[in-house]
N, C-alpha and C positions, 0 to 999 in steps of 0.2 A: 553786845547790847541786847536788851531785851522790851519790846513790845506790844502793848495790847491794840490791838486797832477798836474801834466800834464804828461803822458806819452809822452816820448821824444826820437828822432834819435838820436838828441844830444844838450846842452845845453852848456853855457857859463855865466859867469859874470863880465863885467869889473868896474873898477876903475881906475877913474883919466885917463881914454883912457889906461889900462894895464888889459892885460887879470889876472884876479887873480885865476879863478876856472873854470875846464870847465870836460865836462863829454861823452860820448858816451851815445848810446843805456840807457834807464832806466827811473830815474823821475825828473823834476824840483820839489823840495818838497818848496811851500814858506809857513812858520809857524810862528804864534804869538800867545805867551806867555798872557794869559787875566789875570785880577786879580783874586787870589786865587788859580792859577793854583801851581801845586806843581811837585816834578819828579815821585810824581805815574801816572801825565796826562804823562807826557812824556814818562814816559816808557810803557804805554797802544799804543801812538801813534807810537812810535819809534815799535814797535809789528805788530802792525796792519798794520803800509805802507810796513813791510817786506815780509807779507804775503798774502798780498792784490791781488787777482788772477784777474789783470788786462793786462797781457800779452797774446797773442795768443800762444796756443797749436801746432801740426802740423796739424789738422783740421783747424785753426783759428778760433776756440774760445778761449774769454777770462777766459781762466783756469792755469796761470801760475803766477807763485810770482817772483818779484826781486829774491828774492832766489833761484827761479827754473830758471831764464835765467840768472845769472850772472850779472842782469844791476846791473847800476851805480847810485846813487842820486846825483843831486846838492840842498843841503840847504841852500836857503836865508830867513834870517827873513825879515818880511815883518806886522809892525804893521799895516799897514791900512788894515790889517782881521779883529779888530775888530770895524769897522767902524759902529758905528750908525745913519740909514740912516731914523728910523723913524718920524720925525719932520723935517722941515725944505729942505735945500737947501744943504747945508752944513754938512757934515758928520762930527760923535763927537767921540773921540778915549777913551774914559776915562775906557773903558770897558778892553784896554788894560793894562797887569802887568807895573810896572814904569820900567824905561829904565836899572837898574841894574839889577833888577829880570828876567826883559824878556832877556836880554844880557847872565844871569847864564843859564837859561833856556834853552834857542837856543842852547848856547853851549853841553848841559848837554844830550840834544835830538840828537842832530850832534853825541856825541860821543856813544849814547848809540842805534843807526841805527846801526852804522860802528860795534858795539859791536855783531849785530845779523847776520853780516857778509855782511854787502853791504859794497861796494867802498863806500865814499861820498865827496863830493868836498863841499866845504864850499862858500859861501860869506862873506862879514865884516857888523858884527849890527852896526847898525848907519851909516854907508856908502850911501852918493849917490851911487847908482848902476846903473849897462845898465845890463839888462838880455836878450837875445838872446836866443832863443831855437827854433826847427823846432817837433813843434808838429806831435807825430805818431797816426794817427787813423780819427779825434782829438777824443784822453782821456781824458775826465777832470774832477776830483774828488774831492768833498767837505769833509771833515771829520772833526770831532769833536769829543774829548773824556775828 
């Protein structure tokens, strides 16, 4: 599976011009499902964004976990992570899980974050989306597991 983190003030997602999900303090987490991924990537990831010491300390270093400040997640899937950009002009998605696997998946990672004790606000797979967020820092983390 693959991750974008954004550490965030606050975030939102809408739908159809309706706010569906929106979050305070913590991360936009956008994730896709690649082929062969399975819920052990998920649960390695769903681990790793818990503990990931990307929050400032009371010195303001980054030494602190969603778990040590309380933030929040918002998760959208987001297939174009698995964009292949090496040939051409035109980015090729094929590296992405197919749309029921990655939809099981998303979900399966959404619930098993919230499992490790974050808040987490969701988006809808498949969904046009508007995401909104006010980047804190700017943080922005790649992960892969």
């Amino acid at each position: 599976m693959r991750a974008l983190l954004q550490r965030v003030s606050e975030a939102s997602v809408t739908v159809d011009e309706d706010i569906l999900a929106e979050t305070g303090a913590g991360l936009l987490v956008l994730v896709c499902a690649m082929q062969g991924d399975s819920t052990v990537q998920a649960d390695k990831l769903a681990a790793k964004i818990s503990r990931l010491r990307i929050f400032q300390d009371e010195n303001g270093k980054m030494n602190r976990s969603l778990l040590d400040t309380g933030g929040e997640a918002l998760v959208v899937s987001q297939f174009t992570l698995a964009a292949d950009t090496r040939s051409g002009n035109r980015p090729g998605f094929s590296a992405a899980a197919p749309p029921g696997e990655g939809e099981r998946l998303y979900t399966y990672f959404a619930d098993q974050l919230a499992a490790q004790g974050i808040g987490v606000a969701r988006g809808r797979f498949g969904a046009d989306m508007k995401v909104r967020l006010l980047n804190d820092g700017p943080v922005t983390i790649w992960l892969e597991v």
